[in-house]
N, C-alpha and C positions, 0 to 999 in steps of 0.2 A: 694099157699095153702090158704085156704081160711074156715072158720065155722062160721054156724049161733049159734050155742049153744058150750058149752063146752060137753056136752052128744054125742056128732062126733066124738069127738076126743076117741082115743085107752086108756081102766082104765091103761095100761102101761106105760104111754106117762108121760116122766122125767118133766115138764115142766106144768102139769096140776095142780100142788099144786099151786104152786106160780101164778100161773092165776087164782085161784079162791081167796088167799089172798090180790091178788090186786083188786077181784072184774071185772073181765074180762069176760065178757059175747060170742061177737062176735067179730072176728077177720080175718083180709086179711094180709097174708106173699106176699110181691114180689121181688125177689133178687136182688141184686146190682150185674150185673155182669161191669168185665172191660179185657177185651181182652180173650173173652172167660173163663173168670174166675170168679167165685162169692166170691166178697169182702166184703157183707156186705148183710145186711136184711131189707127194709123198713117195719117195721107194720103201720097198719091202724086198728084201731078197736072201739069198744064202751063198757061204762062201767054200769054195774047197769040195761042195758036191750039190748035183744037178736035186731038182725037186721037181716034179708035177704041180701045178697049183690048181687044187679043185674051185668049181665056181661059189662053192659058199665062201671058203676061203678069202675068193676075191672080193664078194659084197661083203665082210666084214671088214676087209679093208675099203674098200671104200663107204662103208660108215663112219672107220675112225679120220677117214679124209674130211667125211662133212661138218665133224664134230672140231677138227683142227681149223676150216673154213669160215664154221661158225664163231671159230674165235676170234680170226686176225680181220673178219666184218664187224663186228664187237671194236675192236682194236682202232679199223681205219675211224670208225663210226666217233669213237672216243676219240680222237685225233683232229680230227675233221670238227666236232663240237669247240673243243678247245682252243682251234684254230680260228671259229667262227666268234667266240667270246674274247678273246684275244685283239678281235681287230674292231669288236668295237666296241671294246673300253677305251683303244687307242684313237677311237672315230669320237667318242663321249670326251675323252681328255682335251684333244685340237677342239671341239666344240665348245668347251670351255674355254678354254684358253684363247680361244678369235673371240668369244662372247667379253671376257675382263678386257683385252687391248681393243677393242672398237667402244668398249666402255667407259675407257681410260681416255680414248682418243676426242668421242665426244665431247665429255667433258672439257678437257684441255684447250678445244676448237670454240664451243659455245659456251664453255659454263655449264652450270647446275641445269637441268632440267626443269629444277621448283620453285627454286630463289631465281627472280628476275630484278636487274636494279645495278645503277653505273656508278650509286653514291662512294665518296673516298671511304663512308663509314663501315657500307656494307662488303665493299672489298676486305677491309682490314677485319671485317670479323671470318669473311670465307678465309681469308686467308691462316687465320687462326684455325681455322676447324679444320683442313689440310693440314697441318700439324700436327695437331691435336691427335687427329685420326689416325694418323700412322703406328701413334703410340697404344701401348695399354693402356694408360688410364683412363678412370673413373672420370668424366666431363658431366659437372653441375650446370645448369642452366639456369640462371637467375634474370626475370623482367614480369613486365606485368601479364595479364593475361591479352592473347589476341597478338601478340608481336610476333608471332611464328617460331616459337621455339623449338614445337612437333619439328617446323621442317627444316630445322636448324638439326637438332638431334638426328631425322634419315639420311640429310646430307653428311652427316661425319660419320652414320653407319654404312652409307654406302661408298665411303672411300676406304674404308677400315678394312682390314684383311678377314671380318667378319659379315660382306657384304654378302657371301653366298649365302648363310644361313638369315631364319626370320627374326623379324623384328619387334619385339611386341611392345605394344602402345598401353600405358596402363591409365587410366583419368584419376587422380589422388584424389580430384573432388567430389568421387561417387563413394570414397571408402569411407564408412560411418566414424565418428570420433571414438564414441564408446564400444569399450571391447566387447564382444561376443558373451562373456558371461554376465558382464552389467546389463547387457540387452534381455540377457532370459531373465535374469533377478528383476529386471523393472517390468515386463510382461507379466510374468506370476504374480507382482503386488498387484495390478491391475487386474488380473483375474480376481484374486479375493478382496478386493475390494467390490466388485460389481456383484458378488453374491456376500459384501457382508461380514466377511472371516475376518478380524484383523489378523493383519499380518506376522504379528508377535508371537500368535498362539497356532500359528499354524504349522505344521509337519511338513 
């Protein structure tokens, strides 16, 4: 929309007081649209004296409209993302958070899921490792082999406030005694011994 005078515009027109209290003479509307929708109104106009407005005039104004359009879709876009990651980290956190108390609940209701057993002896040792777990420290496990220590140790990692992250199982009876450099020094004497070198004289 666009007028050179205020005498264009309709004597009905809500909006014609207060353009004449500001001293508004001529005036160009072009709408802010954003996805088919108009969000907003840019004016261009002048005050204190009437203007013609040619139609290049107006398609340049309405390029700087699309260029203002293009930003606050940019804007809602970035808002609307924000709003989307927002609600589901808070959807991720309650999913956590119902996943530990039906975890907690479990347990509390049946017990361990691993260790099964009514004996007074294996109570007193769960009970020890609900303790144990709560805390920091470093928990040795000392018996022979085959008594279930593995699943002595998951049960105290998964009450521990480090039961979200992993757990790693190491076998100390697959790690060789001798260190890595006695392994290469006894390999090499073994090589020149099969071709003969003694080992005394060799580089």
């Amino acid at each position: 929309m666009s007028y050179t005078s205020l005498t264009e515009l309709p004597p009905d027109c809500p909006d014609i007081k207060s353009l004449r209290s500001i001293g508004s003479t001529s005036l160009v509307s072009v709408p802010l649209e954003v996805g088919g929708q108009v969000v907003g109104i840019l004016n261009f106009g002048t005050l204190g004296r009437e203007r013609h407005w040619d139609p290049e005039v107006v398609n340049r104004f309405r390029l700087i409209a699309q260029v203002f359009a293009g930003a606050l879709a940019r804007k809602r876009a970035d808002l609307e993302l924000r709003a989307a990651l927002t609600e589901v980290e808070q959807l991720r956190d309650r999913l956590r958070d119902e996943n530990e108390y039906l975890t907690r609940e479990v347990i509390s209701l049946h017990g361990s899921s691993q260790i099964v057993g009514q004996s007074e002896t294996l109570k007193s040792v769960l009970t020890r490792a609900q303790q144990v777990a709560a805390t920091d420290a470093t928990v040795l496990l000392l018996r022979e082999t085959g008594t279930g220590k593995e699943l002595l140790a998951a049960q105290i990692h998964d009450l521990s406030t480090r039961r979200g992250r992993l757990m790693v199982r190491v076998n100390c009876a697959a790690i060789p005694a001798a260190p890595p450099r006695k392994r290469a020094l006894r390999s090499r004497e073994r090589r020149l011994h099969w071709y003969g070198v003694p080992s005394d004289r060799a580089l």
